[in-house]
ZATIGU-511571 format. One record per residue: x negated, z, y of N, C-alpha, C in turn; residue in one letter. Coordinates in pm, whole numbers, plus 50000, padded with zeros to 5 digits. Atoms other than C-alpha are relative to their C-alpha. Layout:
XZYXZYXZYA...
***
This chain:
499425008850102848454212643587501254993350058X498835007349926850854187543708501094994349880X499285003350076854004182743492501024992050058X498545011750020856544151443457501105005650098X498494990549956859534157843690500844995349879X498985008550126861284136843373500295013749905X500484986250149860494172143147501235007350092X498784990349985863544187043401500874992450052X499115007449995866114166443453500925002150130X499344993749934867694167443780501695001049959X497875002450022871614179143729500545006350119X499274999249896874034181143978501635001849905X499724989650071876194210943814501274997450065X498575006049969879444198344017500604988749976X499695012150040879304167043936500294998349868X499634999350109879264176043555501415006949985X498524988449954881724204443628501434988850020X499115006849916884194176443781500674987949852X499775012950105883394146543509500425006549884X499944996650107883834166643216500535017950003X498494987349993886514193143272500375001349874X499374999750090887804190243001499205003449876X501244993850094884524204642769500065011750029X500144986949958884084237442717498485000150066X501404999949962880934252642869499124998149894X501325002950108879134254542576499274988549952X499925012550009879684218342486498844994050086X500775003449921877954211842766498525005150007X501315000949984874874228342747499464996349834X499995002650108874764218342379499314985750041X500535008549964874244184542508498644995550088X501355005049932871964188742756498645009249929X501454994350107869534213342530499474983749924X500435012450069869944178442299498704990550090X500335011649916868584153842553498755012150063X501534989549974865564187042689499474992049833X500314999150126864584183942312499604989549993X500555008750010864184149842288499234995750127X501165002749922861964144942616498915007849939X501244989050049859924176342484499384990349853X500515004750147859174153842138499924982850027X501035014449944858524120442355498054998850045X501505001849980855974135342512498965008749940X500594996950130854754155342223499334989249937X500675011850135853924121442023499484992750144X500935012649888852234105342376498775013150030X501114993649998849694134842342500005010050079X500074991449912850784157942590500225016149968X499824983250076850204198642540500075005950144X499834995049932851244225042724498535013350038X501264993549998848454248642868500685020150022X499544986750008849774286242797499765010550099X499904991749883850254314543083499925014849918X500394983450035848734349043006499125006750100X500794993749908848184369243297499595018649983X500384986850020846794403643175500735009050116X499634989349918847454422843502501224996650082X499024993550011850814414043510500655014249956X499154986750077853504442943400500274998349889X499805001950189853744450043062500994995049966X498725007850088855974425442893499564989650075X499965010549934855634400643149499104991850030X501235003850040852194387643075500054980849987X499455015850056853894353142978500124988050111X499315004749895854934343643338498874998550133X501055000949892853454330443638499905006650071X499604983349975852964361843859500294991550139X499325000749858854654342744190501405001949973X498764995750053857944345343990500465011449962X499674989450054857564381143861500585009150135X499314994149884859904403544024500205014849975X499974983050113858584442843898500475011650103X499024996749951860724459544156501494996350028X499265006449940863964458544248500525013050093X499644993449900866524477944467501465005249956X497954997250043870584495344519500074990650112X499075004949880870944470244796501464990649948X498905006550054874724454844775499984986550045X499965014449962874874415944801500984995249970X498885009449960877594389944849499954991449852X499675008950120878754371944524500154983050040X500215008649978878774342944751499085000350111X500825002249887877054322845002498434995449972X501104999550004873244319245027499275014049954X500704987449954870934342944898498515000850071X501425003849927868394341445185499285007450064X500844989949950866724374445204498694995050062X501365004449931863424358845214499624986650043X500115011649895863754326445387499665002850121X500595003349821861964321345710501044992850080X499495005949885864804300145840501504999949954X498474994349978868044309545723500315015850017X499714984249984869524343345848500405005949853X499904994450139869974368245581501785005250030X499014990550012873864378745560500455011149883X499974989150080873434397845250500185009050009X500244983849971871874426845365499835000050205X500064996949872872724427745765499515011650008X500764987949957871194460845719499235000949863X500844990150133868674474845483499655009650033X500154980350009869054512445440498234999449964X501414998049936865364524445495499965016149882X500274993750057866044555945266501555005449909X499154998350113868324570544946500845012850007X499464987950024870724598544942500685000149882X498904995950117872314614044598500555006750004X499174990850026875034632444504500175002249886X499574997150166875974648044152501675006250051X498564994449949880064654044219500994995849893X498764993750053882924664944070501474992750141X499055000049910885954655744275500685007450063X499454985549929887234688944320499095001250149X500954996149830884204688344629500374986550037X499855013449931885564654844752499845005750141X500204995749860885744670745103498905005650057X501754997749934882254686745133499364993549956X501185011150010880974656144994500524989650137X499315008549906882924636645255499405002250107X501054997949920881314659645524498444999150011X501815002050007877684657345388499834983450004X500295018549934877944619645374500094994050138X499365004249891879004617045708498655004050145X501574994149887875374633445862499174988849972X500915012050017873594603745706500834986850018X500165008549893873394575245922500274986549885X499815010150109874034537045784498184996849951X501515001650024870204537945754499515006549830X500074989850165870924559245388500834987449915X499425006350137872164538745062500605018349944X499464989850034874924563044943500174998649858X499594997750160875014571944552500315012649962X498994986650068877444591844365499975004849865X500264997650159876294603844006501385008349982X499214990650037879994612143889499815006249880X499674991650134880104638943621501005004149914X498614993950108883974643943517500384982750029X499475013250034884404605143509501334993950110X499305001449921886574601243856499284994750078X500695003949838885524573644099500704988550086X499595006249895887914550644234501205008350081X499134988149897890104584144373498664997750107X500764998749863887254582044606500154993250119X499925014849940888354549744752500865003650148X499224997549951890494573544970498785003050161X500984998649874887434575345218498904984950001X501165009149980885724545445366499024997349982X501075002949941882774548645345499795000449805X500014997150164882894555144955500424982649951X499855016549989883774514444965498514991849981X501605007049991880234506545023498975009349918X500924989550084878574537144809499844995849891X500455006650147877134531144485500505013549893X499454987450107879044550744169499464997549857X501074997050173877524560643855500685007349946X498894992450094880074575043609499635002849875X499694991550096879134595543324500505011949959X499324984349929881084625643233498725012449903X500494985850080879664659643146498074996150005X501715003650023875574647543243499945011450092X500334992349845873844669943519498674988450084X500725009249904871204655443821499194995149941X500675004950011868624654243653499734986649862X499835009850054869864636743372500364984250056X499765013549926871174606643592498534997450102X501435004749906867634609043797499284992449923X500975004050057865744601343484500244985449978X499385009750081867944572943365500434987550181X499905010449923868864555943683499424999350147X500605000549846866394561443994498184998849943X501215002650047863384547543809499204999550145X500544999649942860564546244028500294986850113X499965011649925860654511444072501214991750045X499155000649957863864508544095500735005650188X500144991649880864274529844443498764996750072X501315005549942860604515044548500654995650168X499695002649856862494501444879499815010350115X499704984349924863124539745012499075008550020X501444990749959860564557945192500265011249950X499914988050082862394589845112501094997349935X499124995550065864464602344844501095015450007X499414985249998867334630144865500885000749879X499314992950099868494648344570500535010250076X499454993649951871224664644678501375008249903X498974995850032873894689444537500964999949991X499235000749915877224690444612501035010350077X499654990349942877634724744730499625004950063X500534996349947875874721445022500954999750135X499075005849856877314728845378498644998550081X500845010349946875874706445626500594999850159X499784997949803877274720346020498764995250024X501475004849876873774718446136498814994949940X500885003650030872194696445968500474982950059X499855012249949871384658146061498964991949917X501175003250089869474634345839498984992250032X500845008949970868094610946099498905014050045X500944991149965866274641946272499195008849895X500574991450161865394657745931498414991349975X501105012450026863504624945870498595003750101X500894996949897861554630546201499285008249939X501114991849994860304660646160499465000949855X500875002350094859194653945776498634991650004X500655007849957857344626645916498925009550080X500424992749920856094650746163498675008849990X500794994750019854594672445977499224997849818X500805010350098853484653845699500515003849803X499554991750148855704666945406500524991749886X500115006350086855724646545113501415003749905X498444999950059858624669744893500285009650072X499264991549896860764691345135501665004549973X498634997149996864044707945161500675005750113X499134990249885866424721645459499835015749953X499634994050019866104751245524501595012949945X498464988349999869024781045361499845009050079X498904992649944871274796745591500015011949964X500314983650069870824836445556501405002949923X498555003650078874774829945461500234994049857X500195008550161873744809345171500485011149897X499824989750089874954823944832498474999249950X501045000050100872324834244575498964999650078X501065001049923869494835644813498955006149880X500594992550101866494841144552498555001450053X501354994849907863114833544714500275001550126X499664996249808862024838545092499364988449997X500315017149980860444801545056500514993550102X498865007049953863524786245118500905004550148X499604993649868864824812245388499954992050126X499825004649837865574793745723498985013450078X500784989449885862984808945988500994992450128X499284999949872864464809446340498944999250108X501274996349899860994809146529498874981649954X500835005750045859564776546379500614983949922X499565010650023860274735346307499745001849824X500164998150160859024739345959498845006049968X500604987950060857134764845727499724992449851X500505007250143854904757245416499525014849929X500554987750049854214795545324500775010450011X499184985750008855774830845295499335008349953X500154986250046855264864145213501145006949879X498604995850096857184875044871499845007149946X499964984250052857704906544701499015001749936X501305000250071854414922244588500454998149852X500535003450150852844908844249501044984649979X499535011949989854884875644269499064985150054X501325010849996851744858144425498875000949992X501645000050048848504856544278499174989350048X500955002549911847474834644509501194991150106X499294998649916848764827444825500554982350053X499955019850018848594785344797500944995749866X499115004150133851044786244484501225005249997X498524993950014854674787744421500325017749971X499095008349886856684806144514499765004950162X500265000049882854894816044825499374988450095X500385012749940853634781144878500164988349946X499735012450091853914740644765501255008249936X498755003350090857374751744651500964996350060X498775001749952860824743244711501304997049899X499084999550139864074744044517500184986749985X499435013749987865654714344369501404998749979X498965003149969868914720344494500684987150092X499925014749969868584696444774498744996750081X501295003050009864994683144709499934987250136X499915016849962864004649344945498455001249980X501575000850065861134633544805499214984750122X500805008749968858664607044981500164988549839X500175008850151858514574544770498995004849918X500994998850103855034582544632499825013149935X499964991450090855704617244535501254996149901X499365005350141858614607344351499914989249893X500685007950140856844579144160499925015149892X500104992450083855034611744009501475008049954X499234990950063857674633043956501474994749940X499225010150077859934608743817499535004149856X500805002650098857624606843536499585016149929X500164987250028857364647543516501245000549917X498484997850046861434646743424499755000849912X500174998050132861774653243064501204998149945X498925009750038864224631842900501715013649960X498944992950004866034659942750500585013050028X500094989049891865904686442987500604999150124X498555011449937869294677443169499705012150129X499424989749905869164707943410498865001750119X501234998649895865584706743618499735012549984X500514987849953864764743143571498474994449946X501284996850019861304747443601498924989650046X501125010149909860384714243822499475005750136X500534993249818860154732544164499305007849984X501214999650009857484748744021498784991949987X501105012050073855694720443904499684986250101X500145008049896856304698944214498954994550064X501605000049941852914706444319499384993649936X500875008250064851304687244073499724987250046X499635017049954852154652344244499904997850108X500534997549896850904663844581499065003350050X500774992249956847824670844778499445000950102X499894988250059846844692844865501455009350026X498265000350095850784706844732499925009350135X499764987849902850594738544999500064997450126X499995009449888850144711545319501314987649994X498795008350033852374688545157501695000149952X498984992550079855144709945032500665008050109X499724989549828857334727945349501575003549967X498574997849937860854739745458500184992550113X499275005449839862444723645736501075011850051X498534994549961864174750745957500424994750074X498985012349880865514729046246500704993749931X498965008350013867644711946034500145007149901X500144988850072869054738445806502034999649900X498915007050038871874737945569500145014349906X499194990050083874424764845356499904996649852X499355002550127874254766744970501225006849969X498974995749997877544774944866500525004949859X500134993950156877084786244493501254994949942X498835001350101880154765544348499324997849894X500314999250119880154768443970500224987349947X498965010350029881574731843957499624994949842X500635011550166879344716343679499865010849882X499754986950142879234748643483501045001449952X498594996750072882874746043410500564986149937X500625013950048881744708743259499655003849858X500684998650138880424730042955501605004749865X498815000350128882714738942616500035019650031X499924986250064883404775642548499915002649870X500884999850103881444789642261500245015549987X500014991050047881884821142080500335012650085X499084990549858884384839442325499464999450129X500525004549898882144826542628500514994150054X499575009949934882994811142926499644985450000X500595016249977882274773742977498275001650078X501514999749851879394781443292499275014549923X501144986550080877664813043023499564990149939X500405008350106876924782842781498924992250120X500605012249873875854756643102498305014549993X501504991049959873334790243212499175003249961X500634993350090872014800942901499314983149953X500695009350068870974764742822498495000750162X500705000749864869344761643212498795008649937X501084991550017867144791643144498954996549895X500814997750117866044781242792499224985850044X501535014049954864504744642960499525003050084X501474994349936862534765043196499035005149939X501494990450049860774780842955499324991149908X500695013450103860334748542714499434994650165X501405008149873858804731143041498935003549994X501494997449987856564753943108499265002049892X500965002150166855654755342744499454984549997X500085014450007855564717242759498454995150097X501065003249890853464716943092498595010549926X501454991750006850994743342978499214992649857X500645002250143850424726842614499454986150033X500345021749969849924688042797498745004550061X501194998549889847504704343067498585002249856X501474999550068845244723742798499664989649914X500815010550085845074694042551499564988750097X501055009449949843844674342824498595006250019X501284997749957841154694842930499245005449869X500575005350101840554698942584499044990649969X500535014850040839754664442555498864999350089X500855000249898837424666842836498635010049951X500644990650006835794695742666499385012450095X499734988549931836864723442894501095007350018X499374986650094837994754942746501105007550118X499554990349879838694770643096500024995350162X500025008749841839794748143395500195004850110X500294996549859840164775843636499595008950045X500984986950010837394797143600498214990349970X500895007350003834764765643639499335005650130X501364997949937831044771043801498944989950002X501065014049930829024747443966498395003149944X501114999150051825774746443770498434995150066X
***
């Protein structure tokens, strides 16, 4: 369909700017809506109709639009308020993004860890987009380290990770980043490195992964997670009898905590979509991890070569209120525990009404007929 160039009027937006200073803006587009309006009702009465755009397999909502204009990703890259924006020009250089980070690191921080966040930022390479989910509402004290200049800050107070995962690392939002790291901020990070981390995920083909813990680590709870000393990375263990009923399922296999998770883009599409809006604390996803992988026990590993300290600060537990002579971090714990057990109530009641629907009573006790 070939339309009038007369139907858009060329304007030259400095030249109005210049002649008519003295209008407010509004004024101005007041006028020129006038003068759109009356071309649109010239060539209304000379017979001319418009032919309507409905492309079904557009993205929902955007059905309306021509799909060379639709734009159903985007990105955290930082761009220039001036200049050109000529990412995708063939013939002007791009100064926007002289680099595009290749993968995502997070933090959930408190300021009190400004210094072991300072050191953990400092292992990932400019090849990482740095984001800071603050939780006590402190983020231009950060400004006291360089590199926190170019990081991306997210300030709500009193949320936890996974509340800021659900709400601002949409799928398609982060779509640029091969991997994702959810990260803590009470991790120590001597011997760890994030370009070589990368490697050997790549390596061995691990979709959601974590550094191995440091036998130093506090709280050590499974042997999953345990750093081996004999081995680049481990997708299995041996854990205290009656804990595995089968030897391909958490937590002797496909598991890993989600202290400091890193996800592949396409497992975290799924498990994006696992989060549960109001289930701020993640207990009970690093079981469930496996669902968004396969097969979860090949795809699911430790990394010990690049191996890292948890350091059990209480920081975000002392984020909660004190409640009926309780500490602040008894309230934070006692909620944690009670959305592990709504998950897996949640997960077990979604699974059987699907296979419900399917009309099968008993999905893992099926026989080939």
């Amino acid at each position: 369909m070939h339309l009038p160039s007369s139907l858009f009027p060329s304007i030259d937006l400095t030249y109005i700017e210049d002649k008519y200073s003295g209008l407010s803006t509004q004024a101005l587009f007041n006028a020129l809506n006038t003068i759109k309006a009356n071309k649109v009702d010239s060539m209304s009465s000379s017979g001319y109709t418009e032919t309507k755009i409905w492309i079904p397999t557009n993205p929902r909502g955007a059905e309306r639009l021509p799909p060379g204009i639709v734009a159903p990703e985007s990105d955290l890259f930082l761009r220039r308020l001036w200049g050109l924006p000529s990412e995708n020009s063939n013939w002007l250089p791009s100064k926007d993004l002289t680099i595009k980070p290749k993968y995502l690191v997070t933090f959930t921080v408190g300021y009190n860890q400004k210094n072991n966040i300072d050191a953990a930022v400092k292992k990932f390479s400019e090849n990482f987009t740095i984001l800071l989910f603050h939780y006590d509402g402190l983020t231009s004290e950060w400004d006291e380290f360089e590199w926190s200049k170019r990081a991306i800050h997210v300030s709500v107070q009193k949320q936890a990770k996974w509340w800021y995962a659900k709400r601002f690392l949409h799928p398609d939002i982060v779509a640029p980043y091969e991997y994702i790291f959810m990260w803590d901020e009470d991790l120590g990070v001597e011997n760890f490195n994030a370009e070589e981390y990368i490697k050997l995920v790549k390596k061995h083909g691990l979709e959601i992964s974590q550094p191995g813990l440091d036998a130093n680590s506090a709280g050590l709870t499974w042997a999953m997670t345990r750093k081996r000393n004999d081995t680049e990375v481990h997708k299995d263990t041996d854990e205290r009898p009656g804990w595995c009923n089968d030897p391909h399922l958490p937590p002797c296999a496909a598991f890993v905590e989600i202290m400091a998770t890193v996800f592949s883009r396409e497992a975290w599409r799924c498990v994006w979509h696992m989060i549960q809006n109001d289930l701020v604390h993640g207990w009970g996803l690093d079981f469930s991890l496996r669902k968004c992988v396969e097969p979860p026990h090949e795809k699911i590993g430790v990394v010990d070569a690049q191996w890292i300290v948890h350091q059990s600060v209480p920081s975000l537990g002392n984020q909660g209120e004190a409640e009926g002579g309780r500490a602040p971090w008894e309230g934070v714990r006692q909620r944690c525990r009670k959305e592990w057990t709504m998950f897996q109530d949640r997960m077990t009641t979604a699974e059987k009404a699907y296979y419900a629907s399917l009309g099968i009573t008993d999905p893992y006790n099926l026989t080939a007929n």
